[in-house]
Residue frames relative to the residue before (quaternion, step in Angstrom):
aa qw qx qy qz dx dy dz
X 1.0000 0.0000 0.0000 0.0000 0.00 0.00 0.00
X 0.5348 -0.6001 0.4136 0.4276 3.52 -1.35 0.27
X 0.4686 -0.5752 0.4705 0.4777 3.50 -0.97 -0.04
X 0.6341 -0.6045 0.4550 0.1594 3.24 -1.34 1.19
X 0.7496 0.4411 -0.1476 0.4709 3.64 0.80 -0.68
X 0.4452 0.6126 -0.1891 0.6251 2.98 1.65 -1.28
X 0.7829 0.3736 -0.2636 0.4218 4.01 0.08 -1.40
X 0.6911 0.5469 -0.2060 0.4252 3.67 0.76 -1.15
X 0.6668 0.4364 -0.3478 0.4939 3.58 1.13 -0.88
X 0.6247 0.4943 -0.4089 0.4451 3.48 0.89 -0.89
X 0.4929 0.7242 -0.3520 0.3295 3.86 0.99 -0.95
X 0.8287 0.4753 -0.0560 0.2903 2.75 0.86 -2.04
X 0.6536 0.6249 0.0490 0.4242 3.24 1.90 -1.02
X 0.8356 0.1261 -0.1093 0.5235 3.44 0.25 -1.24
X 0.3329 -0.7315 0.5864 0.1012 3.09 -1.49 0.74
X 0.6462 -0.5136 0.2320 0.5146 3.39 1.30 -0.43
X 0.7672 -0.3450 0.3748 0.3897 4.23 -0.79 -0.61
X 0.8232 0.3436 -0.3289 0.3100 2.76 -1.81 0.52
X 0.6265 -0.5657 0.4254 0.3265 4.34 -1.25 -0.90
X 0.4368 -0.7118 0.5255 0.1625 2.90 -0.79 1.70
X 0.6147 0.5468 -0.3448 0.4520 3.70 1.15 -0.56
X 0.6092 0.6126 -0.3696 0.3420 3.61 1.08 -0.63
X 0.5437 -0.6742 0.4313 0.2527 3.72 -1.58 0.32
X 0.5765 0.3684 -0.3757 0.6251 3.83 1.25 -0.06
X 0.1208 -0.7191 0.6835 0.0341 3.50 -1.35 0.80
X 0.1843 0.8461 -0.4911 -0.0945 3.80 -0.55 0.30
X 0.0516 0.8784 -0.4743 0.0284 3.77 -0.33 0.94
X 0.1933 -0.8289 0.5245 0.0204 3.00 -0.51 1.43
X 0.7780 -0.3735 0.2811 0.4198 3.96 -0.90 -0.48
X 0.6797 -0.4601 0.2832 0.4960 3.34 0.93 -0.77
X 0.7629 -0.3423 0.2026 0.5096 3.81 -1.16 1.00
X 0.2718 -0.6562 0.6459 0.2799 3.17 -1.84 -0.63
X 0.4996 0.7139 -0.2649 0.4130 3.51 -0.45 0.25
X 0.6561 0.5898 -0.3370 0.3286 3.25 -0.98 -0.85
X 0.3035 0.8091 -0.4486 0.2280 3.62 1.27 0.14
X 0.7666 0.2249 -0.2166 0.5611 4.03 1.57 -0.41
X 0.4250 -0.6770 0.4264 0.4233 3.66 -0.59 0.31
X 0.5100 0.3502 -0.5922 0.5163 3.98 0.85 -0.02
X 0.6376 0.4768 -0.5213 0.3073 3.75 -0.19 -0.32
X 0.5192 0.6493 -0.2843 0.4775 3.56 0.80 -0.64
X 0.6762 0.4475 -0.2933 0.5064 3.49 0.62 -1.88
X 0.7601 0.4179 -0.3310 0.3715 3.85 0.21 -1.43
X 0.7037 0.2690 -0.3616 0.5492 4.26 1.04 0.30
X 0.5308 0.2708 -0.6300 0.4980 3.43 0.49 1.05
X 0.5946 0.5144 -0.4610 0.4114 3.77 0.85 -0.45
X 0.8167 0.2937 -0.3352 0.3666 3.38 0.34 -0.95
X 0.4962 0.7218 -0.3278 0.3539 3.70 1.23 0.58
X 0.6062 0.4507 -0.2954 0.5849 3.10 1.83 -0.84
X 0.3583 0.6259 -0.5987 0.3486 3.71 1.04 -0.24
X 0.8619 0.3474 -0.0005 0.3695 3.51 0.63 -1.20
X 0.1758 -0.8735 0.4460 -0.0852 3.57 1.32 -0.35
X 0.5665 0.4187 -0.4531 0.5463 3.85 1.07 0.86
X 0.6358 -0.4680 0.4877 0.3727 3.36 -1.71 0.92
X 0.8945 0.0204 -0.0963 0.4360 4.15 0.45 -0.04
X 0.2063 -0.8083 0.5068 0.2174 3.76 0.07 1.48
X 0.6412 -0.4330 0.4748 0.4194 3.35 -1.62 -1.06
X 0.2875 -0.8359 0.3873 0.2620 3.70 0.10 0.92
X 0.6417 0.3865 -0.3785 0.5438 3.74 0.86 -0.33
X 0.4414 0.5822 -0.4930 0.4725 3.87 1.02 0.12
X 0.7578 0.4674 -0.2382 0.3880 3.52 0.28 -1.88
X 0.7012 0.4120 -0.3091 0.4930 3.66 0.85 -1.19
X 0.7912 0.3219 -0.4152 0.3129 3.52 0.31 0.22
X 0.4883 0.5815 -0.4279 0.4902 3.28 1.80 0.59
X 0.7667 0.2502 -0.2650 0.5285 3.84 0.94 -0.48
X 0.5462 -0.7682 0.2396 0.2327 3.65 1.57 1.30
X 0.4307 0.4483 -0.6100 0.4913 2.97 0.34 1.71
X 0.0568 0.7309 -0.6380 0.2356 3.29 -0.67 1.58
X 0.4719 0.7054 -0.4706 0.2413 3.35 0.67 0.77
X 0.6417 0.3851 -0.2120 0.6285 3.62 1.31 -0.87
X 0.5969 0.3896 -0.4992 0.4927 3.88 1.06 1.23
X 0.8558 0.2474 -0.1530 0.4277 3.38 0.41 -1.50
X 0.7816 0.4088 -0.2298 0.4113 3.63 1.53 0.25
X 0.3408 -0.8074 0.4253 0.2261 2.70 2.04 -0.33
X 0.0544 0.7566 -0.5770 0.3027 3.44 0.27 1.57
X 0.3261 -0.6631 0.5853 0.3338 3.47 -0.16 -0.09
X 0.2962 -0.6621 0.6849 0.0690 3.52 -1.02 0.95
X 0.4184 -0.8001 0.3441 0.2576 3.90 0.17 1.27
X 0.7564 0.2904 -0.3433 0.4750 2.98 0.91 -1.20
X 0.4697 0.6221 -0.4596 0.4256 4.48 0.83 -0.46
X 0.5384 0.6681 -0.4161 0.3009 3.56 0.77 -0.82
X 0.7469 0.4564 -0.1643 0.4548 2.72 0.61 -2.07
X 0.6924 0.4587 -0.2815 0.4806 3.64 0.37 -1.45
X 0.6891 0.3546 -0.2629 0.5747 4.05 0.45 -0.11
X 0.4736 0.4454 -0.4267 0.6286 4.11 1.17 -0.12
X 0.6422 0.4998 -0.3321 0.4771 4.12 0.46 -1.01
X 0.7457 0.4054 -0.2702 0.4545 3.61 0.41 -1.23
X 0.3703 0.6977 -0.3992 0.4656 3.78 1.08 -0.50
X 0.9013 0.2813 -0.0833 0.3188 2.83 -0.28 -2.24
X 0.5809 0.5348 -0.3870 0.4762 3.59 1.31 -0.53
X 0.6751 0.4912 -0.2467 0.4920 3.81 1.10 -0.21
X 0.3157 -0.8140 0.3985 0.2811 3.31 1.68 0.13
X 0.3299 0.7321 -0.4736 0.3618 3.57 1.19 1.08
X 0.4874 0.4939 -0.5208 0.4972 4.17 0.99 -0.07
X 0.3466 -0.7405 0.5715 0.0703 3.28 -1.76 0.54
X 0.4504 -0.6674 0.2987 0.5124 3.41 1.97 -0.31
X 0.5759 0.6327 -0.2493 0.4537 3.36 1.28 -0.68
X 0.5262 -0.6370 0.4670 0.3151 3.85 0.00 1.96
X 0.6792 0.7209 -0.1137 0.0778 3.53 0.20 -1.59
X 0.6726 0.5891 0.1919 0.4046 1.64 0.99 -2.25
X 0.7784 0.4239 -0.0413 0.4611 2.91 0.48 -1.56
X 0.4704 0.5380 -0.4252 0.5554 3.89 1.65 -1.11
X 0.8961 0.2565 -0.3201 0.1693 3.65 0.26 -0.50
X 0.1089 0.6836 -0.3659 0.6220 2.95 1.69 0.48
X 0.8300 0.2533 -0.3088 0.3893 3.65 -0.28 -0.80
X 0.7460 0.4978 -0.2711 0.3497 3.26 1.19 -1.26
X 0.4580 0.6547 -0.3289 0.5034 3.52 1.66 -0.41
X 0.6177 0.4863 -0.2762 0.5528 3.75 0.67 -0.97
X 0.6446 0.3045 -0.2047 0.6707 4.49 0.67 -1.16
X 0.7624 0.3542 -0.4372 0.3195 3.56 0.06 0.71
X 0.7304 0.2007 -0.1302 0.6397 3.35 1.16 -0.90
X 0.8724 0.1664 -0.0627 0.4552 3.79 -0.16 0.13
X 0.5111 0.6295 -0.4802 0.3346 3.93 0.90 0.86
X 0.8106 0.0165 -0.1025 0.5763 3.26 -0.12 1.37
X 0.3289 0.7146 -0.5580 0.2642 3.62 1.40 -0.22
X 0.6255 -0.4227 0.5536 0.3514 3.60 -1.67 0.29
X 0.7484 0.2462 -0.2976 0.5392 4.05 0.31 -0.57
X 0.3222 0.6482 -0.6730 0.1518 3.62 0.77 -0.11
X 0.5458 -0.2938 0.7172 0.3184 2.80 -2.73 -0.67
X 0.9038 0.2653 -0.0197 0.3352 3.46 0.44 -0.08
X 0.3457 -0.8136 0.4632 0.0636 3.60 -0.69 1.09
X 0.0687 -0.8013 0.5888 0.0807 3.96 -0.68 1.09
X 0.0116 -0.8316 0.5534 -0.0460 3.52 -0.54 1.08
X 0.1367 -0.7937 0.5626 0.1867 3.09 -1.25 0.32
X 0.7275 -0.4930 0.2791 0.3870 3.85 -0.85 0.40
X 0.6762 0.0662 0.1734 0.7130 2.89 1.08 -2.12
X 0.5304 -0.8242 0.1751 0.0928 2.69 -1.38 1.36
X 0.5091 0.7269 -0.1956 0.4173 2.87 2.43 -0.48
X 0.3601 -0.6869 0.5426 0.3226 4.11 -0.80 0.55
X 0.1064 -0.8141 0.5706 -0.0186 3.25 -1.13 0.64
X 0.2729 -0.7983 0.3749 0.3844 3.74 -0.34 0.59
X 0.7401 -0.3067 -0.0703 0.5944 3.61 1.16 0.45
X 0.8448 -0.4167 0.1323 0.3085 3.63 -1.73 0.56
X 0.6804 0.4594 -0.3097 0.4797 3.72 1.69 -0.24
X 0.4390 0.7708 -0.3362 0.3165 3.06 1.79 -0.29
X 0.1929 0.7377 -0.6353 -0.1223 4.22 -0.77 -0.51
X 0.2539 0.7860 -0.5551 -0.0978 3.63 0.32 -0.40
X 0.4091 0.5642 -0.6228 0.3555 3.76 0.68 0.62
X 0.6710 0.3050 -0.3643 0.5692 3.71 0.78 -0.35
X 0.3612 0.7359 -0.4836 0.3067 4.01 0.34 -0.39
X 0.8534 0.2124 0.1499 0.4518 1.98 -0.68 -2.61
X 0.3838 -0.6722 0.5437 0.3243 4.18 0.85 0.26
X 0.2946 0.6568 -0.6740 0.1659 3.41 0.47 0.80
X 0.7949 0.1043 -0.0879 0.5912 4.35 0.22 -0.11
X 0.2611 -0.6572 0.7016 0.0879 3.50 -1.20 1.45
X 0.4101 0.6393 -0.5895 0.2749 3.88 0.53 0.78
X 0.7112 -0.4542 0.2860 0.4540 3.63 -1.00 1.10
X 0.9192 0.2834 -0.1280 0.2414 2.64 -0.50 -2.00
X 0.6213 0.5975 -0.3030 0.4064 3.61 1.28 -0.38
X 0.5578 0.5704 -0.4973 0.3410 3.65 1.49 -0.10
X 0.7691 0.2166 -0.1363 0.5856 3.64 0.66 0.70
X 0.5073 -0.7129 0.4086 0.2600 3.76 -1.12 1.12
X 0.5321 0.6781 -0.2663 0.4315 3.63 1.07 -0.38
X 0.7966 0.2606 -0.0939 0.5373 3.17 0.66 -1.22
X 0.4570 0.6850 -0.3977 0.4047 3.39 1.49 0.34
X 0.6219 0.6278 -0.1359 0.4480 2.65 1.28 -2.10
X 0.6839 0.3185 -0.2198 0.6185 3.84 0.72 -1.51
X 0.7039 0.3999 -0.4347 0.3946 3.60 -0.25 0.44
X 0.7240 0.0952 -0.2287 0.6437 3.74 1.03 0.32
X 0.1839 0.6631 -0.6860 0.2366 3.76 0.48 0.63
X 0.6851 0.6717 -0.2102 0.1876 3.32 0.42 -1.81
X 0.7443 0.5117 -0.0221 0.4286 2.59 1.07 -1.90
X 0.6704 0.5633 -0.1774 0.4492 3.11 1.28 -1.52
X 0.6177 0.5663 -0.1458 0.5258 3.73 0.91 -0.81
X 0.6832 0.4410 -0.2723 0.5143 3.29 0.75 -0.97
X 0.7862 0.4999 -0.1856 0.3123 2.93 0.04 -1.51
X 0.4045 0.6769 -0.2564 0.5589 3.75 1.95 -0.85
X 0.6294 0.7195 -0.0971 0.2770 2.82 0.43 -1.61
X 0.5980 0.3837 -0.0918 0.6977 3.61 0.70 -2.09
X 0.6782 0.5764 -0.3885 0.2384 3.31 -0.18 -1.11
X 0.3506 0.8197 -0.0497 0.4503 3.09 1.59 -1.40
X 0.8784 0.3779 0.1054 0.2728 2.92 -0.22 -1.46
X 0.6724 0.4637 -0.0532 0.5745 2.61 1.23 -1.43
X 0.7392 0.4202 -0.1236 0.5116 3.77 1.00 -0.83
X 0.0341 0.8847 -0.4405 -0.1486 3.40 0.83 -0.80
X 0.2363 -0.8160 0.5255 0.0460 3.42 0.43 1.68
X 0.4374 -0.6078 0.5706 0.3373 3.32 -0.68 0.59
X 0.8521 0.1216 -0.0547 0.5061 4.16 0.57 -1.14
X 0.0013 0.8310 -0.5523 -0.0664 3.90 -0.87 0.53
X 0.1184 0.8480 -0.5153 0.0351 3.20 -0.31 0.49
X 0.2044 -0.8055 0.5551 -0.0352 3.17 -1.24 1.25
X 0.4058 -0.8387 0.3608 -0.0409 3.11 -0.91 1.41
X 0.5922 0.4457 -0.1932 0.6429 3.48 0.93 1.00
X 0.1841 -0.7559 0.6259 0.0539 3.34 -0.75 1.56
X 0.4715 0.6689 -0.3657 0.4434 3.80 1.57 -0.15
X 0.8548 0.1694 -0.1132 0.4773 3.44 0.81 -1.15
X 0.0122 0.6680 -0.7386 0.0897 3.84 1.02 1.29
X 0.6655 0.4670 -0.5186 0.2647 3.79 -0.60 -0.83
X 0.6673 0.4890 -0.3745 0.4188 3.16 0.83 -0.47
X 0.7435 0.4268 -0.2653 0.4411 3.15 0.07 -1.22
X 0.5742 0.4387 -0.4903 0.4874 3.84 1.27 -0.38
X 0.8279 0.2705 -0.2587 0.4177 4.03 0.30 -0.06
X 0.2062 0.4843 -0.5573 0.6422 3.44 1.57 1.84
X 0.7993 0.3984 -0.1763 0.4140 3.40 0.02 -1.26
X 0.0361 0.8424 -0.4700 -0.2612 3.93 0.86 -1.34
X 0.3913 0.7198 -0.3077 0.4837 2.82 0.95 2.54
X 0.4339 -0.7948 0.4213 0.0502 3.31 -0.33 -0.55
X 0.0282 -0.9141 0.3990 -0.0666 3.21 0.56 1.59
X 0.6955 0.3700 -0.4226 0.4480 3.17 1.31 0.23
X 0.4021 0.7395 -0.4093 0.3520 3.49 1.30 -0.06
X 0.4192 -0.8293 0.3432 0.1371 3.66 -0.09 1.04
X 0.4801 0.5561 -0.1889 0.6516 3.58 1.94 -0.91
X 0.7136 0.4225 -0.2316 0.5085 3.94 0.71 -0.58
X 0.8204 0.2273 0.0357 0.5236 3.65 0.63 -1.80
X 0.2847 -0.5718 0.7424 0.2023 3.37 -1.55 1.02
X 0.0095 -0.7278 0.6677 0.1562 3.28 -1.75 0.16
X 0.1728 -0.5586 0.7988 0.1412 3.70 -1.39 0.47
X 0.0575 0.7383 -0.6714 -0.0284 2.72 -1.80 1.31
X 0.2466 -0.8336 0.4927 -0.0386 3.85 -0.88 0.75
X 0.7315 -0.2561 0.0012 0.6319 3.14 0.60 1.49
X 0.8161 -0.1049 0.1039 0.5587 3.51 -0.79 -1.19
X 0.5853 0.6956 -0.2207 0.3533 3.78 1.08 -0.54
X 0.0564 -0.7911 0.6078 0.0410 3.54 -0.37 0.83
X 0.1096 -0.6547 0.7404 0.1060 3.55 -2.20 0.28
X 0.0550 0.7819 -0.6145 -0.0889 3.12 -0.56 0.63
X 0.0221 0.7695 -0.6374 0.0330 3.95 -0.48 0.45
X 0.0256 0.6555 -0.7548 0.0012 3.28 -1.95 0.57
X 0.3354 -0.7543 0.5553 0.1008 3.57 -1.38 0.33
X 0.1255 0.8019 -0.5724 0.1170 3.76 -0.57 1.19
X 0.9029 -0.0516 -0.1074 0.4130 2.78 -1.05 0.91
X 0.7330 -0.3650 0.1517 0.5536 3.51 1.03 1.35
X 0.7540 0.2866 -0.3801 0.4526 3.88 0.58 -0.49
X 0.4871 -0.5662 0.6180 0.2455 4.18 -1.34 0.95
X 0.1433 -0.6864 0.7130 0.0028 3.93 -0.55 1.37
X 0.1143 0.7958 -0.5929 0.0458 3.35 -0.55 0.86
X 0.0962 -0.7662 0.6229 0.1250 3.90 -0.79 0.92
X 0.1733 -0.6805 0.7103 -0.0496 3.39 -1.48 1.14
X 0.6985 -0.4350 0.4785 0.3066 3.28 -1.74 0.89
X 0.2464 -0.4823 0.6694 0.5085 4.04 -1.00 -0.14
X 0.7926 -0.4123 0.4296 0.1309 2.75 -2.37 0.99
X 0.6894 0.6214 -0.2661 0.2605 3.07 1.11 -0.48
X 0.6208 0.3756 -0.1378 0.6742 2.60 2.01 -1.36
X 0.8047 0.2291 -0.4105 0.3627 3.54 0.12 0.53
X 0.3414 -0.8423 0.4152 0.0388 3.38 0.38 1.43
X 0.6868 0.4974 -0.3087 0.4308 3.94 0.87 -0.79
X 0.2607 -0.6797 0.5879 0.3527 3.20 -0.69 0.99
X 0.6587 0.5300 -0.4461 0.2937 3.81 0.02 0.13
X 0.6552 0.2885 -0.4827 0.5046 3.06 0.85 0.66
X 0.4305 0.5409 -0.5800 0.4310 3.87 0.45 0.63
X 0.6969 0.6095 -0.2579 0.2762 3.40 1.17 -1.27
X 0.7434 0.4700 -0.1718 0.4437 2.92 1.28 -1.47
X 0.4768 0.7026 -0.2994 0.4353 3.54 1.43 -1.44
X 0.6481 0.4697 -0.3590 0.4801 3.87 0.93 -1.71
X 0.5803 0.7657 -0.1601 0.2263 3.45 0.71 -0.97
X 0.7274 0.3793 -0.0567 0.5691 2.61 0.99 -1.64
X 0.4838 0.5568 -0.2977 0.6061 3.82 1.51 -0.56
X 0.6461 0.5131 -0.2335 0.5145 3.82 0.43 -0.63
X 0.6829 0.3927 -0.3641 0.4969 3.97 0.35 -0.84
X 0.6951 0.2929 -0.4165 0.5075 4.12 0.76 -1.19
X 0.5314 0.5852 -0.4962 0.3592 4.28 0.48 -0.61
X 0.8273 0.0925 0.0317 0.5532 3.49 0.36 -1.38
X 0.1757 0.7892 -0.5532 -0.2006 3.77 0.37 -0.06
C-alpha cells in the first residue's frame, strides 16, 4: 500500500507546476498516468523532494523518469494543444505547420510549467489517473483511506477545498489568462470563477464545427473554457479560438 501520510500530505498540498506569478494559467481535471502503484509512489516521492503547492514540471518528470517531452522534445499531445492555444493568443504562430510544431516544442522543452515560467499547469484533483472510468486506488487496494475507496466520494471530499483554494489563488495573483480544460467539469470551473459559462448574458462563445469556447472576463483576468485536447483534435481550432481570445485581450 501507499503510505497513508505520505498519500494525504501530497493530497493536501500540490496543485500541480510551473508560476503562480505568471500570466497563462491552465487547469485541467487531474494528471494522467498513475496506471502502476510504484509509479504513483515515485510522484508522491518526487513531490516531497519539494513540498510546495506547485513544483517544477520538467524537474519532477525527470525525477519519476520520463524525460522524453524535455530532452527530446516529443510532443506531449495534450501540452501541444494547450501551449499551440497560448502561442496563438500571443499572436506568436506564423501559419506555417512547421514552423509553428517548433515553436511549440521549444516552449514544452524549456519553460512548460518550469518554476520561472510565464505560466502555471494545474490540476483540480490532485491524484493521476489513467482515465475518467478508471479508480484503481480502490481496485488495485493500493490506499485503505475512506474517501479514496471510490472516485465520487473522492471528488466530493476535496471539491471544496480544491475550488476554493484555486480560487484565492486567483485572486491573489491576477493571471492575466485562465483556461480550463474540460467541458465535463464546467461546474467546477463555474465555482473557481463564481460564474457561469453557459449563461449567455455572462459568456461569449466561438464555435468551430463540433468544438466550442466559451470565455468571459472578471475582474481583469479572461476565464476561458476549452474542450480537453483530446476531444478537439484540429489544430485549427486552438489556432483560431487563441485568436479570437487575442482580438477582445489586445484588440
Amino acid at each position: 500500500m501507499l503510505n497513508h501520510e505520505k498519500l494525504e500530505t501530497y493530497i493536501n498540498n500540490f496543485y500541480g507546476f510551473g508560476n503562480w506569478n505568471s500570466d497563462f494559467w491552465f487547469i485541467g481535471m487531474e494528471e494522467g498516468g498513475g496506471n502502476k502503484e510504484s509509479e504513483v509512489q515515485k510522484r508522491l516521492d518526487s513531490w516531497h523532494s519539494s513540498s510546495t503547492d506547485l513544483i517544477d514540471n520538467k524537474t519532477h518528470h525527470q525525477r519519476i523518469g520520463i524525460t522524453k517531452f524535455f530532452d527530446r522534445g516529443i510532443l506531449q499531445s495534450t501540452w501541444a494543444k494547450l501551449i499551440r492555444l497560448k502561442l496563438s493568443i500571443e499572436g506568436e504562430l506564423s501559419g506555417n505547420d512547421n514552423t509553428d510544431r517548433k515553436k511549440i516544442r521549444n516552449v514544452q522543452k524549456h519553460s512548460w510549467g518550469q518554476l520561472k515560467s510565464d505560466n502555471a499547469l494545474l490540476d483540480l484533483f490532485p491524484l493521476p489517473s489513467p482515465g475518467i472510468g478508471k479508480w484503481r486506488y480502490k481496485t488495485e487496494q493500493w490506499t485503505d483511506i475512506d474517501y479514496l475507496q471510490g472516485r465520487e466520494k473522492y471528488r466530493d471530499t476535496l471539491k471544496e477545498m480544491q475550488t476554493q483554494y484555486i480560487r484565492e489563488k486567483i485572486n491573489s495573483h491576477q493571471p492575466k489568462v485562465v483556461v480550463f480544460y474540460s467541458a465535463t467539469y464546467i461546474p467546477y470551473w463555474n465555482e473557481i470563477i463564481q460564474g457561469d459559462f453557459k449563461n449567455e448574458k455572462q459568456a461569449n462563445t466561438f464555435v468551430q464545427n463540433k468544438n466550442t469556447m466559451r470565455w468571459l472576463i472578471k475582474n481583469g483576468t479572461c476565464f476561458v473554457q476549452m474542450p480537453q485536447p483530446s476531444a478537439a483534435r484540429a489544430n485549427s481550432f486552438w489556432n483560431d479560438a487563441g485568436t479570437e481570445i487575442r482580438k477582445h485581450l489586445w484588440p
